[in-house]
C-alpha positions in Angstrom: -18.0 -4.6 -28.4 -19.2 -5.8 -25.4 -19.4 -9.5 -27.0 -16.1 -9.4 -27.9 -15.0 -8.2 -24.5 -17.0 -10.9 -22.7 -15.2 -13.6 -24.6 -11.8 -12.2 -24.0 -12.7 -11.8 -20.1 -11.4 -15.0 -17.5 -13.9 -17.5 -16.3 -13.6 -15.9 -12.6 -13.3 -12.4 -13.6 -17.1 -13.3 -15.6 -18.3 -14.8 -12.4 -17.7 -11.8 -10.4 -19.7 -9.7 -12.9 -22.4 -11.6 -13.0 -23.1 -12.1 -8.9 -25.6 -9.5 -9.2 -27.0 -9.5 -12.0 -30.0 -6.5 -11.5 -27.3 -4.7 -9.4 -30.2 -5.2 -6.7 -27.8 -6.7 -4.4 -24.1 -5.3 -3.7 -22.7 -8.8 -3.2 -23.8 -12.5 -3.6 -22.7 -13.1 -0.4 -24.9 -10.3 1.6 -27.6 -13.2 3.3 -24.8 -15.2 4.3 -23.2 -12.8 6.7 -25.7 -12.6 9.2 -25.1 -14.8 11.6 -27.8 -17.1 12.9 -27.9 -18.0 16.2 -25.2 -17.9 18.3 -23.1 -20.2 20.5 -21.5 -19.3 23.2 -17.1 -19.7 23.2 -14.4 -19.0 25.1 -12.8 -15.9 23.9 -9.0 -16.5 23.4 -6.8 -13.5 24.8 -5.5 -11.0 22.5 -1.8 -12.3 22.5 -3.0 -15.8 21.5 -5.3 -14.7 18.8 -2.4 -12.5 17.2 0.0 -15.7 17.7 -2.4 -18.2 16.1 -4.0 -15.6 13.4 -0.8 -16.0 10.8 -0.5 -19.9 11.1 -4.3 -20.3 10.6 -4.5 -18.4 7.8 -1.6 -20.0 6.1 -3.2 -23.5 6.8 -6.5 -22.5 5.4 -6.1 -20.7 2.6 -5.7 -23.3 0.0 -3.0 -25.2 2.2 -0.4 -26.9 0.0 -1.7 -25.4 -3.3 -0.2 -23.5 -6.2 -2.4 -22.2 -8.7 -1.1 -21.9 -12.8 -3.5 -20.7 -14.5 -6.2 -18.6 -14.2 -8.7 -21.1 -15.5 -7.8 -23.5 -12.5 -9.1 -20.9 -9.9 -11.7 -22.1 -7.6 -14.9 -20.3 -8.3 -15.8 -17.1 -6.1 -18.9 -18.9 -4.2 -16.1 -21.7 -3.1 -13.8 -19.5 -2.2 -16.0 -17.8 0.0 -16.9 -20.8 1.9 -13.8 -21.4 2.6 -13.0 -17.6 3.5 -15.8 -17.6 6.0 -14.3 -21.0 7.7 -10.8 -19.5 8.1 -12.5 -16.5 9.2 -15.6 -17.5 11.3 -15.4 -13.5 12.6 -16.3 -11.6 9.1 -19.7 -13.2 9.7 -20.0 -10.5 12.1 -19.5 -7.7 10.2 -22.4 -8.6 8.1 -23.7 -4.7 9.0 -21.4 -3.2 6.8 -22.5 -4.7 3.7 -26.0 -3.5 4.8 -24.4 -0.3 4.9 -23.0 -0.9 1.1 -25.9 -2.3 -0.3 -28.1 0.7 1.4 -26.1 4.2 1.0 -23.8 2.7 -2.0 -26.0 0.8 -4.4 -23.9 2.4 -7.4 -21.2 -0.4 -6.9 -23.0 -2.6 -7.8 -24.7 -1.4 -10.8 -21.3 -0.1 -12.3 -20.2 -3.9 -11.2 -17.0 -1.4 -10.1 -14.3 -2.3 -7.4 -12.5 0.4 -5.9 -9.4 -0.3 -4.2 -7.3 3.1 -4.7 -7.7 5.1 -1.8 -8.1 4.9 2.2 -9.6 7.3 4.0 -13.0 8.6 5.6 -16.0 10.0 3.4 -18.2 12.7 4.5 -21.2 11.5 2.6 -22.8 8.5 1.3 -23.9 8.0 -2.7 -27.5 7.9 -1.6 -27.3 11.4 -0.2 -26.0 12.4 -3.3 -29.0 11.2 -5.3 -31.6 12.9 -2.5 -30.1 16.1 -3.2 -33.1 18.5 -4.2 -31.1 19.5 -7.8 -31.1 18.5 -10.9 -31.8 14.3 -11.9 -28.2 13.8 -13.6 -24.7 13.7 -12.2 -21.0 14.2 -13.2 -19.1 11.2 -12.9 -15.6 11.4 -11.4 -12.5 9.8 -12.4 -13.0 6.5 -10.6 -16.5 5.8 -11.1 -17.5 5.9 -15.3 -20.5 6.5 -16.2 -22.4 3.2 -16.5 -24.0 2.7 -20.1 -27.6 3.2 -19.0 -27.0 6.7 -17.8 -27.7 9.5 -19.9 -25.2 11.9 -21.1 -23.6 13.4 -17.8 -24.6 17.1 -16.4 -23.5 19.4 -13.9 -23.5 17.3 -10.7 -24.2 19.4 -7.4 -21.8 19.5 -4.7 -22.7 19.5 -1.3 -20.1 22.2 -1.1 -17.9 24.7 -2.3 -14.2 26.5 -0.6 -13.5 29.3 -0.9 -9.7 30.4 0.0 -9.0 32.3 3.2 -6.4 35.0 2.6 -3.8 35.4 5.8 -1.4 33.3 7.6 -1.6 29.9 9.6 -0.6 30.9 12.6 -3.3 33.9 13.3 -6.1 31.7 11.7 -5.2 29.0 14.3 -5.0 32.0 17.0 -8.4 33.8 16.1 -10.0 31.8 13.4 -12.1 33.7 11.4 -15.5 34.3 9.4 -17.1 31.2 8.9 -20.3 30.0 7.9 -22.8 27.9 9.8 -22.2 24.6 7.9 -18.1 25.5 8.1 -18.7 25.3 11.9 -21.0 22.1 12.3 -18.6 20.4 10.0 -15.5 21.4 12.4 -17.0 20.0 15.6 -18.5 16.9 14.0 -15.1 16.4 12.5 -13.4 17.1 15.7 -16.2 15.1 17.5 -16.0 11.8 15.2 -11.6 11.9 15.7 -12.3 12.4 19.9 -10.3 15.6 19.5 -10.7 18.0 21.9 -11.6 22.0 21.4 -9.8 23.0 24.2 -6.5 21.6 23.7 -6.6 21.6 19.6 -7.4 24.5 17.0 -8.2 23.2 13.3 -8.2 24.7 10.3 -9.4 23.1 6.7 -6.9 23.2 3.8 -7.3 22.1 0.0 -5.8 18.8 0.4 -3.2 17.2 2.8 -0.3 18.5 0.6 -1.4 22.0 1.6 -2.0 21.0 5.2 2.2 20.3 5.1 3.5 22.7 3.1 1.4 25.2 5.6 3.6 23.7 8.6 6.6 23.7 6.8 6.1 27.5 5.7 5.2 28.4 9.6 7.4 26.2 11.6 10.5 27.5 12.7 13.5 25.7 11.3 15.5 28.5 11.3 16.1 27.3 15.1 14.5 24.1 15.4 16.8 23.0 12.2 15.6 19.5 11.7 12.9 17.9 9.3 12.4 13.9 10.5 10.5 12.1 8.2 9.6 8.2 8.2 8.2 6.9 4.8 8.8 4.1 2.7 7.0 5.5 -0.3 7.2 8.5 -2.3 4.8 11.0 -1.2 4.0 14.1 -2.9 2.6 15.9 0.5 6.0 15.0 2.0 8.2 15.9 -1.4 6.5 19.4 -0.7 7.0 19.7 2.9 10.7 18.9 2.7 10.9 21.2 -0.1 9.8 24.3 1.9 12.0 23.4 4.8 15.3 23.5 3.0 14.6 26.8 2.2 13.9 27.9 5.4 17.7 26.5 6.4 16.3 22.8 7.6 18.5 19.7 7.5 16.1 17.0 6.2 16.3 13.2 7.4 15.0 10.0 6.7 14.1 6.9 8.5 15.5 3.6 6.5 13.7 0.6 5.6 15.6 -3.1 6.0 15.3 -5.3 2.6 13.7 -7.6 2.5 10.9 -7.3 4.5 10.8 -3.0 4.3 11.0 -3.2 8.3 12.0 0.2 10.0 15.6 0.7 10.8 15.1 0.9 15.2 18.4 1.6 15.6 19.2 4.0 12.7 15.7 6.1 13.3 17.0 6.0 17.8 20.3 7.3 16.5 18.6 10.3 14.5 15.9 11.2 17.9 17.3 10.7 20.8 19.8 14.2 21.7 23.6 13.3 22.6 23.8 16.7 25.0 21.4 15.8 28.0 21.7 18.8 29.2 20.0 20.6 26.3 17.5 18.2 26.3 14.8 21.4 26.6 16.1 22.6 23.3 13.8 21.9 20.5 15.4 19.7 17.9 13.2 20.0 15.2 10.3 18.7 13.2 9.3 14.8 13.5 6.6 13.9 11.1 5.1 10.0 11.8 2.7 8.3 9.9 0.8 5.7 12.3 0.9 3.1 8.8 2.4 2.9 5.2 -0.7 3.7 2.9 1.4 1.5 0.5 2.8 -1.5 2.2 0.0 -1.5 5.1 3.0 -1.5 8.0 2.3 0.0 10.8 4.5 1.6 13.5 4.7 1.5 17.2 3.7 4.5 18.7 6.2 4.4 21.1 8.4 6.3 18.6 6.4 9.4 19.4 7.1 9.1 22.9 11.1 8.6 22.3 10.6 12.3 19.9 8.8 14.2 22.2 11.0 13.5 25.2 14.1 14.2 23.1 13.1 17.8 22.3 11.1 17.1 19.3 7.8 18.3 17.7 5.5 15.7 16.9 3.3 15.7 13.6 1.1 13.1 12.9 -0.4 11.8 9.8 -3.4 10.1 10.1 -4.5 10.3 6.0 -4.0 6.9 5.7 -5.4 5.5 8.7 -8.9 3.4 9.0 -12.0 5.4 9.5 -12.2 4.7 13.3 -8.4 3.8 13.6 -8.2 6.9 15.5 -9.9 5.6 18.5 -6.8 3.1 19.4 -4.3 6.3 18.5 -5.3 7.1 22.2 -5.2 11.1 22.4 -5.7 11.4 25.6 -2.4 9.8 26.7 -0.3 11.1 23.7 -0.8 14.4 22.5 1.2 15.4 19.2 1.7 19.1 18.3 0.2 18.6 14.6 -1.8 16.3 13.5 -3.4 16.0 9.7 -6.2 13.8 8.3 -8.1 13.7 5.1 -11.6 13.3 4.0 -13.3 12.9 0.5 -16.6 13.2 -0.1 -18.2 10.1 -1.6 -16.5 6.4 -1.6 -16.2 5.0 -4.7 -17.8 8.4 -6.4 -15.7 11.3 -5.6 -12.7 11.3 -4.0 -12.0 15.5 -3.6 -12.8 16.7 -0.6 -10.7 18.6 1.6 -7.7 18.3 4.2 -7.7 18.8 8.3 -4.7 20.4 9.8 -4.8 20.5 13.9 -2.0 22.0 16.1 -2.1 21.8 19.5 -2.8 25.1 21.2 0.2 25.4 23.7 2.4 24.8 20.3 0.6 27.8 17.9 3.1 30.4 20.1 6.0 28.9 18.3 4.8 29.1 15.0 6.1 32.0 12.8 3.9 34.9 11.5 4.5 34.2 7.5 3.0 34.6 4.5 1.1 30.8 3.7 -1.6 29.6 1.4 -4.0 26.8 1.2 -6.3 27.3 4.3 -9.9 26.9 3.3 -13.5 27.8 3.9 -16.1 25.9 3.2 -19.8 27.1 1.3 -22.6 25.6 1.6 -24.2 24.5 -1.5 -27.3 26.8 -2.1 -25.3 29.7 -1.1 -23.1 28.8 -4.3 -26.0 28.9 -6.4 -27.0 32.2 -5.5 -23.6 33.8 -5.8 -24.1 32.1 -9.4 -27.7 33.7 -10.3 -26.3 37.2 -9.0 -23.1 37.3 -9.9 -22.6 34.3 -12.4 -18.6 33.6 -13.9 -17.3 36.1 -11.3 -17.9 35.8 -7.7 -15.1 34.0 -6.1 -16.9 31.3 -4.8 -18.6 30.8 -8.1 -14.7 30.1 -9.4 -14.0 27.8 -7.0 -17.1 25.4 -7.9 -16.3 25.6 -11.6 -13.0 24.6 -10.7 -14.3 21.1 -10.2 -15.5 20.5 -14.3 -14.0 17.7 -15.5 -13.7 15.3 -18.5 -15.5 12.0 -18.1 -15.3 9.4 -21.2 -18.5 7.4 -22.0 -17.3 4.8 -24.8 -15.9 6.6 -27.4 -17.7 9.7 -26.6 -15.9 12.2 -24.4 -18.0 15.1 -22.5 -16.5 18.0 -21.6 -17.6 20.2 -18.6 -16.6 23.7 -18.7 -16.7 26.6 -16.9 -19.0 28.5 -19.0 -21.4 25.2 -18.9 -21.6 24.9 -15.0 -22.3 28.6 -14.9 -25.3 28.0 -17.7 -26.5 24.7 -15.4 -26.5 26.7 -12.0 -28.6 29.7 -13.4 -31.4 27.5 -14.0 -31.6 25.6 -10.4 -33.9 26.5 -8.3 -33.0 25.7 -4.6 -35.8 24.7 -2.3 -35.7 26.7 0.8 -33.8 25.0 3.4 -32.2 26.0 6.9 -28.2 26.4 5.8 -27.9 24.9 10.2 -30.2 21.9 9.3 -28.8 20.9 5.9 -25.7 21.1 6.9 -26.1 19.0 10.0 -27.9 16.3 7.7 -24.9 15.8 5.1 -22.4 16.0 7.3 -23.2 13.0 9.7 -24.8 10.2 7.3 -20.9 9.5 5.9 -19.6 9.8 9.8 -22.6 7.9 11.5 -22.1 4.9 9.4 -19.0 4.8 10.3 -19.5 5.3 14.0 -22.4 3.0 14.2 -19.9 0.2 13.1 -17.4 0.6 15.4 -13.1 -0.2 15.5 -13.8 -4.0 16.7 -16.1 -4.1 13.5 -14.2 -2.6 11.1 -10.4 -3.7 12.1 -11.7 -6.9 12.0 -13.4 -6.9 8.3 -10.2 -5.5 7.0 -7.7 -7.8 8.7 -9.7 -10.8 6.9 -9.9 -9.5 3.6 -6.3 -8.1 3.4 -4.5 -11.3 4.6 -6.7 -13.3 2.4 -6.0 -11.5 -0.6 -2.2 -11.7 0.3 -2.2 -15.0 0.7 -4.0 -16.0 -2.5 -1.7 -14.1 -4.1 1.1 -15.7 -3.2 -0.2 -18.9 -3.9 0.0 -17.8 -8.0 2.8 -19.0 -9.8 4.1 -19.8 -13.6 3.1 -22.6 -14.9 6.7 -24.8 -16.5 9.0 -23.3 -14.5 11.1 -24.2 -11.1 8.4 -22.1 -8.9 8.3 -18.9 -10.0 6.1 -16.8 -8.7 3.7 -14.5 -10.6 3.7 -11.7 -7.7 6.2 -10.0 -5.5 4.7 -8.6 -2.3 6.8 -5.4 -0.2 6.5 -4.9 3.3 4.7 -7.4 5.6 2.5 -10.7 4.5 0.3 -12.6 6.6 0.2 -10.6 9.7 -2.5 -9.8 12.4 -1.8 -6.4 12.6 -1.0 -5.4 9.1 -2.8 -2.1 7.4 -5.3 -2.8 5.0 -3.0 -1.7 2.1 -1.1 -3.9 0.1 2.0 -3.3 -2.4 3.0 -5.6 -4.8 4.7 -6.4 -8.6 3.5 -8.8 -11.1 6.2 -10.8 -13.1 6.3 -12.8 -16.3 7.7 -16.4 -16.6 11.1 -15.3 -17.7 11.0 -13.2 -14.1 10.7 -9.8 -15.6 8.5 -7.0 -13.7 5.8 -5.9 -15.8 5.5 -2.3 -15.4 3.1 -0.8 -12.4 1.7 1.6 -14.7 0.6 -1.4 -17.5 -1.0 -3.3 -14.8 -3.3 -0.3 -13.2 -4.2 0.2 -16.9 -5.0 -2.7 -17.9 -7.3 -3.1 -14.2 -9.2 0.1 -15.1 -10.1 -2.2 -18.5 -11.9 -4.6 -15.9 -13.0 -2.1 -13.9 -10.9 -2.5 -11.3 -9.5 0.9 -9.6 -5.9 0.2 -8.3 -3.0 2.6 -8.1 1.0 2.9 -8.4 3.3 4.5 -6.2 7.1 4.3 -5.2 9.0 3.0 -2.4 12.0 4.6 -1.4 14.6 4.5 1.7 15.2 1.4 1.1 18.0 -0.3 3.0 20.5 -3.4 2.2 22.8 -5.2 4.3 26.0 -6.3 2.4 24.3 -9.9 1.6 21.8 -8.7 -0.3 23.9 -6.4 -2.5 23.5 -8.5 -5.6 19.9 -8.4 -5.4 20.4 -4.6 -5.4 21.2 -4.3 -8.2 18.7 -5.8 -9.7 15.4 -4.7 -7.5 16.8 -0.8 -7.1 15.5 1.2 -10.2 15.8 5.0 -10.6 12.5 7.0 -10.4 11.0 8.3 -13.7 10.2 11.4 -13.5 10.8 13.3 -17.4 10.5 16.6 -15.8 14.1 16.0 -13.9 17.0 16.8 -16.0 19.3 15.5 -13.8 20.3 12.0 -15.3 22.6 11.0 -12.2 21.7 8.3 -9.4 20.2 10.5 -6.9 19.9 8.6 -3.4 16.7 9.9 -2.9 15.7 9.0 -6.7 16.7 5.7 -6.0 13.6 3.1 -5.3 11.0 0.5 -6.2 8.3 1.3 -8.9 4.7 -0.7 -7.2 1.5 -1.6 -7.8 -0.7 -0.7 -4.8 -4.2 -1.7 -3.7 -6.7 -0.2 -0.7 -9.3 -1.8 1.3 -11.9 0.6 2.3 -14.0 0.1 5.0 -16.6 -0.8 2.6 -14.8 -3.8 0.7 -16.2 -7.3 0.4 -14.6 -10.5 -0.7 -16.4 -9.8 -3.8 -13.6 -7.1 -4.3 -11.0 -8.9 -3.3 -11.7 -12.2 -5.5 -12.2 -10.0 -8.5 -8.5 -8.6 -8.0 -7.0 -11.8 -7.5 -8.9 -13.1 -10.4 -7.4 -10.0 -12.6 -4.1 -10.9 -11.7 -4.2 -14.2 -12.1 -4.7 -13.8 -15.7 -0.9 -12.7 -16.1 -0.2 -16.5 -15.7 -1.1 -16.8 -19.4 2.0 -15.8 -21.2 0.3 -14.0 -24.1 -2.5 -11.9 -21.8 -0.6 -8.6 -22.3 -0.1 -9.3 -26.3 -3.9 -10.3 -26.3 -5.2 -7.4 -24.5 -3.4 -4.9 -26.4 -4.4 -6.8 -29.8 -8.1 -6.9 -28.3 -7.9 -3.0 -27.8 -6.4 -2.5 -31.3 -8.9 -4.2 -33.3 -11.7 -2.4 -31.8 -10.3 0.8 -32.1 -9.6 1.6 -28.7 -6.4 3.3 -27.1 -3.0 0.7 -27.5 -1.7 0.7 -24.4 1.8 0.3 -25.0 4.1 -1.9 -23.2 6.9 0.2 -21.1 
């Protein structure tokens, strides 16, 4: 199988595989970042670096070039070199791929690229190998289980939740019981986000989509009667949140995005903020709930809209999940201070994504909250106090529950393992935990993921990701089908080449004949080179009379089987896109390998091959939608 795969596989796409071929080394590249020694130069301001950054990078990244087939692509070593002399800067971030090639080794060895979520991790894959339990691990859904590895076994958390019974507002008042590692986790959490104990209370939740349906359930719309939302994708967290308002009597809004570029509609969003009556300015409006970037399209928002909110009566919620892992430090807390404010962690980058949700509300704001009935608020258990609620009390304890909860199913070739309750429960009775200060052990997990982070710095990591991402856009643009008047192979939403642009990136691939290929198809048929990419849908989407005819033929209606309701819903009403993430912990190694995937759509017949290719060695057909 594996020689027919290799023979199937693009010329790049084999290149990229074989750049390390002991997995000794997370990237060909890793010597080549470090810079030598250093001349002095001028530093440009920051307005002429952000005026000059787009032009330069259209001029050097293969300047007055199309690319038709995927055979034609310039190897990945080349392309490097002539990353590194549009972007002379990544040389300094050479630290991070120390980092990767340190704490992550297990990229490179599963040759896997992960560009399907943002976000912050709490631990590193090293710490997950130290662990004093058993040699094996469980895989999770986006890292497989190379073919080396034995057959997979319980793998040991560093943690467990258990669910705390009572309402938001009092467990944001008084808190409650928590254990020593909950409470070194809150203040390094609160510590690594410069948010301050005295002015914020923080409670954990399951996942962000709890952290909003929590608010919604214990803000006060019964008064305050208005849900402002700005968004251009579908988002379930936000689907759940406005859900729960209407029923407590709230009028939900939406800001608009302008085709063709998605940019937000000023004047629409000033008309929905800013209060008419001037004189009941003091009267709270309502609910405002900002994301500082689209974790789809990679905008990003001035902040002064949460200035324009708050002064017209508005409470402010702000959604950092998407955000960079230090993009927090130019959100500038100390001069803006929203009333909520949610942000997201998982546990291991490129290993396991679960992890848990934070939900902060300001204190002076708790008093308005309502005393009602909520769910989803968390506590989290340290790991060896999991395994001996499993020896005493295995299959019953609550805690034990929650931990076999996390068994999964993880395909190895054609084998598929199943992990079971009953199986976790048989694993844990037979660990025996060293004895280990709950205080200390906690301490030790909790920063490695965080200090990497903070050891790198903003400057670092803004500036790794704003070369990667505007690379990747613009060698994507530069694809098009072969015989035909300049058609291009790949649609990007939202902005292009931009200095400030979010490290995310949504896009469509199209065939010759300018037919979208379906989202779903082509994250399918990325997880077949290992490539982890996701799908989502943009919504809210806006068109000025001129671009009604392209309407109609952009605007598709959102699939969803479980609706019965086959009319054109407005808010059913979007774009269905592919969507890729750059981590912190990216490389152009990541980044060529994507573009060299989608490159391979220039061939006419690659969807037909791969689904023969599948077929014939008795694999799953994916079908074409």
């Amino acid at each position: 199988m594996k020689e027919e795969s290799k023979k199937m596989q693009s010329p790049c796409l084999e290149e990229v595989s074989q750049g390390c071929l002991h997995g000794c080394c997370p990237s060909p590249f890793l010597n080549q970042h470090e810079p030598q020694t250093k001349a002095s130069k001028p530093r440009n301001s920051s307005a002429a670096c952000r005026r000059d950054f787009a032009s330069k990078t259209t001029s050097s990244i293969f300047p007055n070039t199309q690319f038709t087939n995927h055979e034609s692509l310039p190897s990945m070593q080349d392309s490097f070199a002539e990353f590194t002399k549009a972007y002379p800067q990544y040389s300094d971030t050479y630290r991070v791929d120390q980092i990767r090639s340190r704490e992550y080794y297990h990229l490179s060895f599963s040759d896997h690229t992960c560009l399907d979520y943002l976000g912050i991790g709490l631990f590193s894959y090293s710490q997950l190998q130290k662990q004093e339990c058993p040699k094996y691990r469980i895989a999770s859904s986006s890292f497989p289980v190379p073919p080396e590895s034995p057959p997979p076994v319980l793998d040991i958390p560093f943690f467990g939740v258990s669910y705390k019974p009572g309402n938001l507002k009092t467990q944001l008042l008084h808190g409650g019981v928590a254990s020593e590692f909950e409470s070194v986790t809150r203040k390094r959490i609160m510590s690594f986000l410069n948010v301050s104990e005295n002015d914020y209370s923080m409670v954990f939740t399951a996942n962000k989509t709890s952290a909003f349906k929590l608010v919604a359930e214990s803000y006060p719309f019964q008064s305050n009667r208005k849900l402002l939302t700005v968004y251009d994708y579908e988002s379930e967290a936000i689907e759940a949140m406005s859900n729960s308002s209407e029923k407590s009597g709230a009028k939900v809004m939406s800001a608009e995005f302008s085709w063709p570029r998605l940019r937000l509609q000023s004047s629409k969003l000033r008309n929905m903020l800013v209060s008419k009556e001037k004189k009941k300015k003091k009267k709270r409006r309502g609910l405002f709930v900002f994301p500082l970037h689209s974790r789809m399209t990679g905008a990003r928002y001035p902040y002064l809209w949460m200035s324009i909110a708050e002064e017209n009566g508005w409470h402010v919620l702000i959604d950092s999940c998407a955000l960079g892992p230090k993009d927090m430090d130019s959100f500038g807390l100390s001069l803006f201070r929203p009333d909520f404010l949610i942000c997201s962690f998982y546990k291991v980058f490129g290993e396991n994504p679960s992890g848990f949700a934070c939900l902060f509300a300001k204190k002076s704001t708790i008093p308005v909250l309502e005393t009602s009935s909520t769910s989803g608020i968390i506590g989290l258990i340290p790991s060896q106090k999991l395994f001996r609620a499993v020896t005493e009390s295995p299959g019953t304890d609550t805690e034990v529950e929650n931990l076999a909860s996390q068994s999964g199913r993880i395909e190895k070739g054609k084998t598929t393992y199943e992990i079971q309750h009953a199986e976790i429960v048989e694993k844990l009775k037979g660990i025996e935990m060293s004895e280990v200060s709950e205080s200390d052990k906690g301490i030790e997990m909790e920063c490695r993921g965080l200090d990497e982070v903070d050891s790198l710095g903003l400057v670092t990591i803004s500036n790794r990701a704003r070369c990667l991402i505007n690379w990747l856009v613009s060698a994507l643009l530069k694809l098009q089908h072969p015989n035909t008047n300049g058609t291009p192979l790949v649609r990007i939403y939202g902005p292009k080449v931009k200095f400030d642009r979010g490290p995310a990136i949504a896009f469509n691939v199209f065939d010759w004949k300018g037919e979208k290929i379906e989202p779903v198809l082509v994250q399918k048929l990325a997880d077949r080179s290992n490539i982890s990419l996701s799908y989502g849908f943009l919504h809210h989407i806006w068109f000025a009379d001129k671009y009604q005819e392209e309407k109609e033929k952009v605007i598709e209606r959102r699939n969803n089987e479980a609706d019965g309701n086959k009319g054109k819903d407005k808010s059913d009403m979007g774009i269905a896109v592919v969507t890729a993430a750059l981590g912190f912990l990216a490389n152009f190694q990541d980044i060529y390998k994507l573009w060299a995937f989608i490159a391979q759509f220039l061939d006419a017949d690659f969807v037909e091959k791969e689904r023969w290719r599948y077929t014939s060695l008795n694999q799953k057909t994916i079908e074409v939608l």
